[in-house]
C-alpha positions as CSV (number, residue, x, y, z in Angstrom):
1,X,-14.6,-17.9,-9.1
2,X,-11.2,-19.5,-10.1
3,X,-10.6,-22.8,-7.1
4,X,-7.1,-21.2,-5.3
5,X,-6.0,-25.5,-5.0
6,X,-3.1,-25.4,-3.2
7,X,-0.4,-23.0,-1.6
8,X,1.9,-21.9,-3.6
9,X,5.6,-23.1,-3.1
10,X,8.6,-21.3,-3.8
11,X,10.1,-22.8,-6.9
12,X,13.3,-23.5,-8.4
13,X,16.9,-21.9,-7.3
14,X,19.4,-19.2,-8.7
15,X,20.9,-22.2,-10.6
16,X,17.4,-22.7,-12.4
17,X,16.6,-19.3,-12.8
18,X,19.6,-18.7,-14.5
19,X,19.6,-21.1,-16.7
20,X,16.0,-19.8,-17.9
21,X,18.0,-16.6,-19.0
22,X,20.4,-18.4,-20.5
23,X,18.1,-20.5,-22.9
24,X,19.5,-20.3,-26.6
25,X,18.3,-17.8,-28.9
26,X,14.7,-18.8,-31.3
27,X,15.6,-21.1,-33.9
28,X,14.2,-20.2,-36.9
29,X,10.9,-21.7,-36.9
30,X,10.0,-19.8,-33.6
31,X,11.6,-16.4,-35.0
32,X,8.3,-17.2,-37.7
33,X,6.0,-18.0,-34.8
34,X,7.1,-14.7,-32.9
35,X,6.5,-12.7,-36.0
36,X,2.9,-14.1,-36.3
37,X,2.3,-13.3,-32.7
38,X,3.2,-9.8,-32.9
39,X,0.2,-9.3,-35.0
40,X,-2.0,-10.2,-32.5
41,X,-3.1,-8.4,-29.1
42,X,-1.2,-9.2,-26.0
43,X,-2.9,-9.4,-22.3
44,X,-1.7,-6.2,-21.7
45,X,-3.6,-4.6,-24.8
46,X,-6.6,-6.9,-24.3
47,X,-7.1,-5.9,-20.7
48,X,-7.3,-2.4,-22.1
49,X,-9.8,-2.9,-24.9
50,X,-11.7,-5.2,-22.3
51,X,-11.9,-2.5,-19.5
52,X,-12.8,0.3,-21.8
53,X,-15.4,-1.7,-23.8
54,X,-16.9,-2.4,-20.2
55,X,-16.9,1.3,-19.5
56,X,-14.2,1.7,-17.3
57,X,-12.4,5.6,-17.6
58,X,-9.7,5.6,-14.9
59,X,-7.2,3.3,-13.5
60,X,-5.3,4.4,-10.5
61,X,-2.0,2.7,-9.6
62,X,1.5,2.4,-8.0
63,X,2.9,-0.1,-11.0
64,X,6.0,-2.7,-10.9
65,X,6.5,-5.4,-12.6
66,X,5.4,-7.1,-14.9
67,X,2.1,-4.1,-14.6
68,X,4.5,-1.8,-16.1
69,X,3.1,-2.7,-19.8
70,X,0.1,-3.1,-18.6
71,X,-0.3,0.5,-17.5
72,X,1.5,1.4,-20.4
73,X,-1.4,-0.5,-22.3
74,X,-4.2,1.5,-20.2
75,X,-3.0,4.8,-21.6
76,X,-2.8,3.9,-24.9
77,X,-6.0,2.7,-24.6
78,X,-7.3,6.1,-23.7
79,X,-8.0,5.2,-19.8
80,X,-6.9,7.9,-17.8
81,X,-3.9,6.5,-15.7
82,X,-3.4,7.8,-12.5
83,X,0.1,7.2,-10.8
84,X,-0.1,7.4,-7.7
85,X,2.2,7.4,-4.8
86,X,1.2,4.3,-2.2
87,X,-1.1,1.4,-3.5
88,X,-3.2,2.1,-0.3
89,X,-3.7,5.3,-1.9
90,X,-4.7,4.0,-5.5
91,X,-7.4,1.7,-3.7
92,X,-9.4,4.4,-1.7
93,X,-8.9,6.8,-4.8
94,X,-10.5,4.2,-7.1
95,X,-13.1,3.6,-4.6
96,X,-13.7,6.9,-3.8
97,X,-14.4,7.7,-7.9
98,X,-16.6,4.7,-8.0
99,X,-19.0,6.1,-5.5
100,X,-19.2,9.8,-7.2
101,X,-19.6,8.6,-10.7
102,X,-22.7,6.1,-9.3
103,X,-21.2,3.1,-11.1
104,X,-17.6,1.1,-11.9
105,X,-16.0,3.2,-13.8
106,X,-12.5,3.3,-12.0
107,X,-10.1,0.2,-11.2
108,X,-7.1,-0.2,-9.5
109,X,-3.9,-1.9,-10.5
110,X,-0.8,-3.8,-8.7
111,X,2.2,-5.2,-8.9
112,X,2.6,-8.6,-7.3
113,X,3.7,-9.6,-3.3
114,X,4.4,-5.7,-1.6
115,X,2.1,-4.1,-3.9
116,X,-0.8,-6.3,-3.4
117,X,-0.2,-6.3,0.5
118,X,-0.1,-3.1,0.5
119,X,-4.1,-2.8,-1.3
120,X,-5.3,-5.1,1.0
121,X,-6.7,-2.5,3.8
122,X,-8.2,-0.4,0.9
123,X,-9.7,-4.1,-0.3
124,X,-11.0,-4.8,3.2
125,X,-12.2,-1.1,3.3
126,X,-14.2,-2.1,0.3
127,X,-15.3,-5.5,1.5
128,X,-16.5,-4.3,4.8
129,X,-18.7,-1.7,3.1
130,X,-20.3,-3.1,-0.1
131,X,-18.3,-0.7,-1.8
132,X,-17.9,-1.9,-6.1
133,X,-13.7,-2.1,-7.0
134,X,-12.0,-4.4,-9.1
135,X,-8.3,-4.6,-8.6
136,X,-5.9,-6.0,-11.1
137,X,-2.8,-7.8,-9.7
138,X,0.0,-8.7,-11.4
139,X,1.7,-12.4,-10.8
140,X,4.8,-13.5,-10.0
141,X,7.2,-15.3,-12.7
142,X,7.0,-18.8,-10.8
143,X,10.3,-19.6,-12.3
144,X,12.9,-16.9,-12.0
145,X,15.0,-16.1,-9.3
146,X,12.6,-16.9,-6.4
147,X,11.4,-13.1,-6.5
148,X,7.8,-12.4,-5.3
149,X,6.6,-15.7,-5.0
150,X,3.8,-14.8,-2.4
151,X,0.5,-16.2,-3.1
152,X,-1.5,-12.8,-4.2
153,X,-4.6,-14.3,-4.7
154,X,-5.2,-16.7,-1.6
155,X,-4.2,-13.3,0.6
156,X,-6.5,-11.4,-1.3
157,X,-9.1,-14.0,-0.9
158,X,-10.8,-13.3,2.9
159,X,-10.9,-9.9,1.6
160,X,-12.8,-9.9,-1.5
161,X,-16.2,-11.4,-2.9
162,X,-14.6,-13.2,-5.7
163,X,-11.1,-13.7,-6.6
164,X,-9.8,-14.6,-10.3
165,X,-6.6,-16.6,-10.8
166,X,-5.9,-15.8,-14.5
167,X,-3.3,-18.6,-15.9
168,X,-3.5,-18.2,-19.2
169,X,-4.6,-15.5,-21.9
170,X,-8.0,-17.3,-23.3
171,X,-9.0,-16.9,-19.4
172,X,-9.0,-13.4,-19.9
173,X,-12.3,-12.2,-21.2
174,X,-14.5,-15.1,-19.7
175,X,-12.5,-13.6,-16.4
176,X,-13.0,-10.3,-17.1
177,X,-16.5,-10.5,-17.1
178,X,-17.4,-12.3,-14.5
179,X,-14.8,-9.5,-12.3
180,X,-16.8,-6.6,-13.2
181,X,-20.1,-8.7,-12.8
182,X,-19.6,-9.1,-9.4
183,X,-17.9,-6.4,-8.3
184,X,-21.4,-4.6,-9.0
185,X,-23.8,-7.3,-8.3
186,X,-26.0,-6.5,-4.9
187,X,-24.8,-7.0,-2.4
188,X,-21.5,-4.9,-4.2
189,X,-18.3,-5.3,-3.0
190,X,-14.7,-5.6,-4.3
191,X,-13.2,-8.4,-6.4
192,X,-9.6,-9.4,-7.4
193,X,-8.0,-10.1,-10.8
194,X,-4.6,-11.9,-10.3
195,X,-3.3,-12.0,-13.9
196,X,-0.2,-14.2,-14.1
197,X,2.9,-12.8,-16.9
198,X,1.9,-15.7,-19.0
199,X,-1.9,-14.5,-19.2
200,X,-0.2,-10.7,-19.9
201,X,2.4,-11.7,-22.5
202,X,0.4,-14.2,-24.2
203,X,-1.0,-13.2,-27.4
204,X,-4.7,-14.4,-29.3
205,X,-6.8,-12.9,-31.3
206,X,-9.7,-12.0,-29.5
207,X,-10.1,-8.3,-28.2
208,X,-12.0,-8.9,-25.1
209,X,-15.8,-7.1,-26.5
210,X,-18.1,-6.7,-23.7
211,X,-20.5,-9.1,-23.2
212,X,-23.5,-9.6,-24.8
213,X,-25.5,-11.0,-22.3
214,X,-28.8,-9.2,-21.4
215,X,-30.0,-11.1,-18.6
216,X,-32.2,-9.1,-16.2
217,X,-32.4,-9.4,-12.3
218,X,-36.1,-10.0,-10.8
219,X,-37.0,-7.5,-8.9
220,X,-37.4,-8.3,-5.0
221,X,-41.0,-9.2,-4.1
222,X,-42.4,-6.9,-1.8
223,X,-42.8,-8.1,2.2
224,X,-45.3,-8.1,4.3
225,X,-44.2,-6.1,7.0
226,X,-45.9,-5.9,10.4
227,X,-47.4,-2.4,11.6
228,X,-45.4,-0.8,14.3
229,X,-46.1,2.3,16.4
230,X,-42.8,3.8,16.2
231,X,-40.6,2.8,13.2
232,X,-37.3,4.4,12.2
233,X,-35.9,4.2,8.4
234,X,-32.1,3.9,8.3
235,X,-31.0,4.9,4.7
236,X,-27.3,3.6,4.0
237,X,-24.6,4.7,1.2
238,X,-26.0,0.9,-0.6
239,X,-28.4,2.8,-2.1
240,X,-25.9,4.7,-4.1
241,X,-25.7,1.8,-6.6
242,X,-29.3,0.7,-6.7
243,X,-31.9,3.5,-5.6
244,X,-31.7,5.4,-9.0
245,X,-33.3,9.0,-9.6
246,X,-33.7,10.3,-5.8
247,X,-36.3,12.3,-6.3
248,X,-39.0,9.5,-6.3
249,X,-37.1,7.7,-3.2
250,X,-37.2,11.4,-1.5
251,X,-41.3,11.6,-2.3
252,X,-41.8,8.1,-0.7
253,X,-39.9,8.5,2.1
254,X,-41.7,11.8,2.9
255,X,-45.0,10.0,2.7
256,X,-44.1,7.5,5.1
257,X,-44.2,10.7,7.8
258,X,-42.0,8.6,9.2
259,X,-38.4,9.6,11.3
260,X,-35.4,9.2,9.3
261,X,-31.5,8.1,9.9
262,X,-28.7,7.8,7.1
263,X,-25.4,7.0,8.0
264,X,-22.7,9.1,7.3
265,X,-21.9,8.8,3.4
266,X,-26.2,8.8,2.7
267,X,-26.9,11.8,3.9
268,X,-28.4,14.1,1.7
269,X,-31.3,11.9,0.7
270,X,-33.2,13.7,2.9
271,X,-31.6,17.9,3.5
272,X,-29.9,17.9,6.8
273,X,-32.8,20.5,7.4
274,X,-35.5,18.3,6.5
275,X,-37.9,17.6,9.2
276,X,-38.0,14.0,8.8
277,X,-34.1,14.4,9.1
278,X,-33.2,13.8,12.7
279,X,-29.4,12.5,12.1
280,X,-28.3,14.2,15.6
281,X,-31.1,12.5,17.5
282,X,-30.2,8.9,16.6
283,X,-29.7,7.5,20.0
284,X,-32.6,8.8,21.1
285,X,-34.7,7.4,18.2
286,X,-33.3,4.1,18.3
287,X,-34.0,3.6,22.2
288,X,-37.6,4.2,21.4
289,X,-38.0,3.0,18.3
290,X,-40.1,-0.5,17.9
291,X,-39.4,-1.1,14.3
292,X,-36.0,-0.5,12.4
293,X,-35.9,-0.7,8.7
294,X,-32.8,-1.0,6.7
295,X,-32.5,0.4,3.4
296,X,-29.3,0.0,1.9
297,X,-27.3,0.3,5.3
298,X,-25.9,-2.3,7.3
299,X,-27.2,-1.9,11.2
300,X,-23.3,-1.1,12.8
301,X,-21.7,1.5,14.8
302,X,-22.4,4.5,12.3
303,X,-25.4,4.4,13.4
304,X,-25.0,5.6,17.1
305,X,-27.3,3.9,19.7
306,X,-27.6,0.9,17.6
307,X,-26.2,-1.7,20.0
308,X,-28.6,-1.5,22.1
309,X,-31.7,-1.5,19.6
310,X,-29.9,-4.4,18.4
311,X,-30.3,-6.5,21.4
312,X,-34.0,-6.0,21.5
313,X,-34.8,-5.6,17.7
314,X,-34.5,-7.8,14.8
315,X,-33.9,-4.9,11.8
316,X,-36.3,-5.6,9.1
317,X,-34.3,-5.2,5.5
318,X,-36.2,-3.9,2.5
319,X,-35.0,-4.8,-1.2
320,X,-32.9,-1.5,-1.8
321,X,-33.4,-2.3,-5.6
322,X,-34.9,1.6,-7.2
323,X,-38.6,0.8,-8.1
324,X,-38.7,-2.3,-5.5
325,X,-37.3,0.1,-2.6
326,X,-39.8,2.9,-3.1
327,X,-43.6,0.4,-4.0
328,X,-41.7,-1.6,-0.3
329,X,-42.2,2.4,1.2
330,X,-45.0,3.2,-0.2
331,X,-46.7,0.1,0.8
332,X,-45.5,0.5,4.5
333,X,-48.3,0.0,7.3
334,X,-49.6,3.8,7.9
335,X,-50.8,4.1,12.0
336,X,-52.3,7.4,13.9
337,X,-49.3,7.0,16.0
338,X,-46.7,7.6,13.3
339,X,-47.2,11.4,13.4
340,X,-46.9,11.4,16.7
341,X,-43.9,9.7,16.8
342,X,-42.4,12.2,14.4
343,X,-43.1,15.0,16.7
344,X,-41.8,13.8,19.3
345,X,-38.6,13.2,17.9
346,X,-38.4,16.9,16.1
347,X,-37.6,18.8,19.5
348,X,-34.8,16.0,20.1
349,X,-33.0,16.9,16.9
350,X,-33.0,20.5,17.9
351,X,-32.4,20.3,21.8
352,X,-29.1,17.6,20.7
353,X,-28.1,20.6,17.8
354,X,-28.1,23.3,20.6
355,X,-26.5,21.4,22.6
356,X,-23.8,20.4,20.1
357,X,-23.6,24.0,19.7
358,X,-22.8,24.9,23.3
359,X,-20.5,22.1,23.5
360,X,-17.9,24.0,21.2
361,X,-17.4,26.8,23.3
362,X,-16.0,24.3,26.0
363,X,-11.9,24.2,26.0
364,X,-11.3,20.9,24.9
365,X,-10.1,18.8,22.0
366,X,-13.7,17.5,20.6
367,X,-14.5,21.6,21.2
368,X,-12.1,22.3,18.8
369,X,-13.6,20.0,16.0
370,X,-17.0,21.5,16.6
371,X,-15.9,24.5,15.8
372,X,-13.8,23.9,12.9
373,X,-16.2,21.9,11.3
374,X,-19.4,24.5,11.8
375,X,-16.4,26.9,10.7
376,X,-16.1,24.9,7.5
377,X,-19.7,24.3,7.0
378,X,-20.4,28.5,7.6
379,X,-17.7,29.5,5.4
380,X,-18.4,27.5,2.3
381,X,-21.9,28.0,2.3
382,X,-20.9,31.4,1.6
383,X,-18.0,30.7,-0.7
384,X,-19.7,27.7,-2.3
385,X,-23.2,28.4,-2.5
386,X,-23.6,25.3,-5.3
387,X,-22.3,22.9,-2.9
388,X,-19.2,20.8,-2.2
389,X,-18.3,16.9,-2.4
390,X,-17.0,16.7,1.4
391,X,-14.8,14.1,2.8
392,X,-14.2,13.1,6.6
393,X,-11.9,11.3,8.0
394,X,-10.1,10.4,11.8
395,X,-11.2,9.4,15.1
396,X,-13.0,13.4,16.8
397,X,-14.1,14.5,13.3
398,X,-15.6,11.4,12.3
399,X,-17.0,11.8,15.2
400,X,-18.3,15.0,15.7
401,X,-17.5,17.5,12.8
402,X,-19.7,15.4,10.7
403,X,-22.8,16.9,12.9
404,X,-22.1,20.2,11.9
405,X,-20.7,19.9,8.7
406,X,-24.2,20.2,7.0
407,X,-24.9,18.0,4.0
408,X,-28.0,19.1,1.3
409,X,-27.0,16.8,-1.7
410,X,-27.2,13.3,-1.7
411,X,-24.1,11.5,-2.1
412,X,-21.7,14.1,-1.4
413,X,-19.6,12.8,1.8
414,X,-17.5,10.5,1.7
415,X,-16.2,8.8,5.0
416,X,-13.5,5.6,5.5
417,X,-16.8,3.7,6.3
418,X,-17.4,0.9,8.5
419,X,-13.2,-0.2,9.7
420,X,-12.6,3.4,10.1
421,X,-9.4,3.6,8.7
422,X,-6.9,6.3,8.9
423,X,-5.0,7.8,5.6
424,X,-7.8,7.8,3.7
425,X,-8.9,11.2,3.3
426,X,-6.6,12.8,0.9
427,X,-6.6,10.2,-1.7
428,X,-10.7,9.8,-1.4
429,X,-10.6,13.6,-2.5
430,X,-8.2,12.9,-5.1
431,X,-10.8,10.1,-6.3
432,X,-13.8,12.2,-5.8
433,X,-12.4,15.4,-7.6
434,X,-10.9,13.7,-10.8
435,X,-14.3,11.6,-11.0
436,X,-16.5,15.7,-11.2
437,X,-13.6,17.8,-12.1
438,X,-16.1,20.9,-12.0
439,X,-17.1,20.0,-8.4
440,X,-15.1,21.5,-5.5
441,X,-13.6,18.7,-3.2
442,X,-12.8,19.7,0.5
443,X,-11.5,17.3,2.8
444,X,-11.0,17.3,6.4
445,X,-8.3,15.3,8.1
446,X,-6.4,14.8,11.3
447,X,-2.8,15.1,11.3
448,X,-2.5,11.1,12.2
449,X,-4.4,10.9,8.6
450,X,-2.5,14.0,6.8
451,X,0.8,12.2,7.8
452,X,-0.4,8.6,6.8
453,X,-1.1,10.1,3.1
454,X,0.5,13.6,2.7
455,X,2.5,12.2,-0.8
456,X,-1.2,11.9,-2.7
457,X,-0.9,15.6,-2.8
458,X,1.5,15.2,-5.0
459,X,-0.7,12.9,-7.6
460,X,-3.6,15.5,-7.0
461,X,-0.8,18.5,-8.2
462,X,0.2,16.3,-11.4
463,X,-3.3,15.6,-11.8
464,X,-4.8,18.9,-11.6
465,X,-7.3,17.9,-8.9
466,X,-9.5,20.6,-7.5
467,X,-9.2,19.4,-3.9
468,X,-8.6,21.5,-0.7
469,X,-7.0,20.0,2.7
470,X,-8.0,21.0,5.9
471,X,-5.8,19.8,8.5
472,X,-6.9,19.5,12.1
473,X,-3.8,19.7,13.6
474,X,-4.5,19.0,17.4
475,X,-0.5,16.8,17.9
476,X,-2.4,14.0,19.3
477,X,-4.1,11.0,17.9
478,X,-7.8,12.1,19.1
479,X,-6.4,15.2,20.8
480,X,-4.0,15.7,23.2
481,X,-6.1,14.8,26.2
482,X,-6.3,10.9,24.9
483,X,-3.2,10.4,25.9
484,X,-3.7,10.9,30.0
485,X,-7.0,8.8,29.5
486,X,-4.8,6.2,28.8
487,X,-1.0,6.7,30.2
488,X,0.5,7.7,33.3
489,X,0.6,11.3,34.5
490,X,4.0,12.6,33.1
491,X,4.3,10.1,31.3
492,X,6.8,10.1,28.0
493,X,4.6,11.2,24.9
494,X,3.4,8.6,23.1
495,X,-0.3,9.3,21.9
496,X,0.8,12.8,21.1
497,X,3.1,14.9,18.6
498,X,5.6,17.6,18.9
499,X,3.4,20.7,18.2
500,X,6.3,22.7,16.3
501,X,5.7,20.1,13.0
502,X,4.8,22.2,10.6
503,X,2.2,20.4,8.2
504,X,1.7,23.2,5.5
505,X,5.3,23.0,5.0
506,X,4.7,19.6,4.0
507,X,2.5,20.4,2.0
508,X,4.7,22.5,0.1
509,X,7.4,20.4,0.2
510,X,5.0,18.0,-2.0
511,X,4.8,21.6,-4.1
512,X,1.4,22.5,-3.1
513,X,0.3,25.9,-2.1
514,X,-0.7,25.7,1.5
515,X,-1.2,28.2,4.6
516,X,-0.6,27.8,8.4
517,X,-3.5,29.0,10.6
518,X,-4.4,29.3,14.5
519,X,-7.8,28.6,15.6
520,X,-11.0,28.3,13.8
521,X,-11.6,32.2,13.7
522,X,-8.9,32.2,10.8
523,X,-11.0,29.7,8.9
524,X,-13.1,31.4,6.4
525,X,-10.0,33.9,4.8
526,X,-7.7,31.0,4.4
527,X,-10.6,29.4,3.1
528,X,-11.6,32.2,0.4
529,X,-8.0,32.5,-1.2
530,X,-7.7,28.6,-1.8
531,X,-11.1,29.0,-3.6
532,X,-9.8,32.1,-5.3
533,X,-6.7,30.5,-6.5
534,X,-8.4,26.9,-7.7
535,X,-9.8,28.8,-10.2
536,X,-7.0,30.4,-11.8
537,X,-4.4,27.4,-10.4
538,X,-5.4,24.0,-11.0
539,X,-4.9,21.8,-8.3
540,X,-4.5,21.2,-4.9
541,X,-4.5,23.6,-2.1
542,X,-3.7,22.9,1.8
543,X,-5.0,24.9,4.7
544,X,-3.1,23.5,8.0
545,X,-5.0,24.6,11.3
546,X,-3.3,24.5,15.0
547,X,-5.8,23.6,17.4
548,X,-3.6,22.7,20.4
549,X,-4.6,23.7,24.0
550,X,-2.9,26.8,24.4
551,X,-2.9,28.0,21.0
552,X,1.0,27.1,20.7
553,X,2.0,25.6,17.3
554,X,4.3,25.4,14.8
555,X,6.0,28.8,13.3
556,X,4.4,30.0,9.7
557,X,6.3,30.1,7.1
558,X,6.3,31.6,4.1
559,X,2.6,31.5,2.5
């Protein structure tokens, strides 16, 4: 990792930038140099060849300078460039490709000062949850005009495993390399590439091959973990880059007998319906559990009830490494006890899913989710018996819709992960559906969410993404109620919206088809002609459903 040294300084002033444009022209001797160089590959071209020799297909961005070649570069490459509208956007729709294609195939790509400031909550995202991304940052031109002179990659740096200061253009492969290396070496995580204009304008000979080297990782020994009377596997998204074929990791964790929790983006492994399955009964497992073993999740707040089994537990983690992970569960401790264990936590799952159930027919705001999302989950059962890639995202359907928005494939959700963060939905589905353009994306998102990334739609329109919005439009940030938890009765409206916004028109504003519903009941129609017309319409579709209070929301217009 390249040492940062030193702050950065602002350098020079108007005077001396000027007179850097006002050099005079080559003299003849550097007209011949020029000439020479031109026959050999600039950064720009190299960091093409270099990323598509590593087996990299996309590269999402918001360019500026001095990127603009460098995209430019990309495409003529034959990487699919994706333009997108906000760089936040270009991060979480990189990400989000990553994890559906199983491996680094997608980067992103910024412009120096704003446009790196503006990927690092998508590069914190990434940080926070051991999610693979390398992002490519332009430098500043240290000696013109003062412009951009913020130091990218010492911001970038409590943000990222590894960060690469590339000065110069015979950095670039060596760089290169070690980027991608560990971006997708366990534990993964994100990485940035700070290229400075001298590194992209540069020219050498070299093409930037992959590398050759062939080293292998050691697979984990195996542990010697103590029998326990009541343990609990928790399976984490990790193991999308490490567990391999899931149908051996599927055998071996039935064999264990043993009761099962994934967080939100790993579920699947195990059928939402599987008996070993019991997602909805977490709190109740973890209270009573003796023994927690983490396989490729991280022990936090997804995991509801965890806080508590933390303060009393020391999680035992188990190499989540393919063959390693599945001889560590096959060699578990068995006890008489386990099965009972397991049926005792069966009934839980069930008693907490009819009681989910009756919760939805309450009138209030998490009510509401409930019943959207079991509307969702009903509907496109029906309308997509092969399945769906579905993404979640804000503060009641994280919460809740997730329960009831049923999951049978393994890695097919896709959350903001650990932070949480808002905006992310729209451009995750943008990700996910370019990454399987046969594969039906559905997102659902709040209208804090919709709002913070409503221009994506736009990229997913150029790009012909097969992605549908639902938007959970309850004019409050975690429903209208949050606001008198919080603030005075009467109180002016600050933690809620004006009810007559009208997002569909948005939507359509952006130029994407969209329809304004009431109420859940509405669902499954809107739901069928957005399905219909993705498969004679590429691109996106946006389904905008009021779920205020009293049913009052903003006039429809025209479909």
């Amino acid at each position: 990792m390249t040492d940062l040294g030193p702050p950065k300084k602002a350098r020079g002033r108007l005077r001396a930038g000027l007179r850097d444009r006002l050099k005079p022209r080559l003299d003849e001797a550097d007209e011949a140099t020029a000439a020479r160089d031109l026959q050999m590959i600039s950064g720009h071209q190299a960091l093409a060849q270099g990323l598509k020799a590593r087996g990299i297909t996309h590269v999402y961005s918001l360019p500026g300078n001095p990127v603009y070649a460098t995209i430019a570069a990309f495409a003529d490459a034959g990487l699919v460039t994706v333009g997108c509208r906000t760089q936040n956007g270009a991060m979480n729709a990189a990400l989000a490709h990553n994890y559906r294609a199983g491996r680094l195939a997608a980067v992103a790509l910024c412009s120096p000062a704003p446009g790196l400031t503006n990927s690092l909550t998508g590069l914190n995202d990434a940080y926070a949850n051991q999610w693979p991304l390398v992002l490519i940052a332009g430098g500043a031109e240290e000696s013109s005009w003062n412009f951009q002179l913020s130091d990218a990659a010492r911001m970038a740096a409590p943000f990222a495993k590894a960060v690469y200061a590339v000065k110069d253009r015979t950095q670039l492969s060596a760089d290169l390399d070690a980027a991608i290396a560990q971006a997708g070496t366990g534990p993964c995580g994100p990485v940035c590439l700070e290229v400075a204009p001298a590194a992209l304008n540069g020219r050498a000979s070299d093409v930037l091959a992959a590398s050759t080297d062939t080293a292998t990782t050691t697979r984990p020994a195996l542990q010697d973990i103590p029998a326990a009377d009541r343990p609990v596997i928790l399976l984490g998204e990790g193991l999308r880059w490490t567990a391999g074929d899931i149908a051996p990791l599927r055998a071996a964790l039935e064999a264990t007998g043993l009761p099962v929790l994934a967080s939100p983006m790993a579920r699947g492994i195990l059928p939402d319906d599987h008996p070993q399955n019991v997602f909805a009964a977490g709190p109740d497992v973890l209270t009573a559990c003796d023994q927690i073993l983490l396989c490729g999740a991280q022990a936090d707040w997804r995991f509801a009830g965890i806080p508590a089994a933390l303060a009393r537990l020391d999680p035992v983690e188990i190499p989540a490494e393919g063959a390693s992970l599945i001889a560590q569960l096959q060699a578990l401790p068995r006890r008489a006890q386990h099965q009972t264990w397991m049926q005792a936590m069966q009934p839980r799952q069930a008693q907490i899913m009819a009681q989910i159930a009756t919760r939805a027919k309450q009138p209030n705001d998490a009510a509401k989710i409930i019943e959207l999302s079991a509307a969702l989950d009903r509907s496109l059962k029906t309308l997509c018996p092969d399945g769906v890639v579905s993404v979640i995202e804000g503060g009641l359907a994280l919460s809740w819709g997730h329960l009831v928005w049923s999951t049978q494939q393994p890695f097919t959700r896709l959350t903001p992960g650990q932070n949480g963060t808002m905006g992310v939905g729209i451009p995750q589905g943008l990700g996910a559906a370019l990454a399987d353009p046969d594969q039906t994306v559905v997102a659902l998102v709040g209208d804090v969410g919709f709002a913070f990334a409503a221009a994506e739609l736009e990229t997913a329109l150029r790009n012909k993404a097969h992605l549908i919005v639902v938007i959970a439009d309850n004019s409050a940030i975690s429903g209208r109620a949050f606001q008198d938890r919080w603030m005075a009765p009467d109180s002016h409206d600050t933690l809620r919206y004006s009810p007559s916004v009208n997002y569909a028109d948005i939507a359509r504003g952006w130029g994407v088809p969209a329809q304004q519903i009431t109420g859940a009941a509405a669902l499954h129609d809107a739901l069928a002609t957005a399905v219909s017309a993705q498969k004679t319409q590429a691109g996106p579709q946006v389904i905008s459903v009021t779920l205020s209070p009293d049913g009052a929301g903003p006039a429809s217009g025209p479909g």
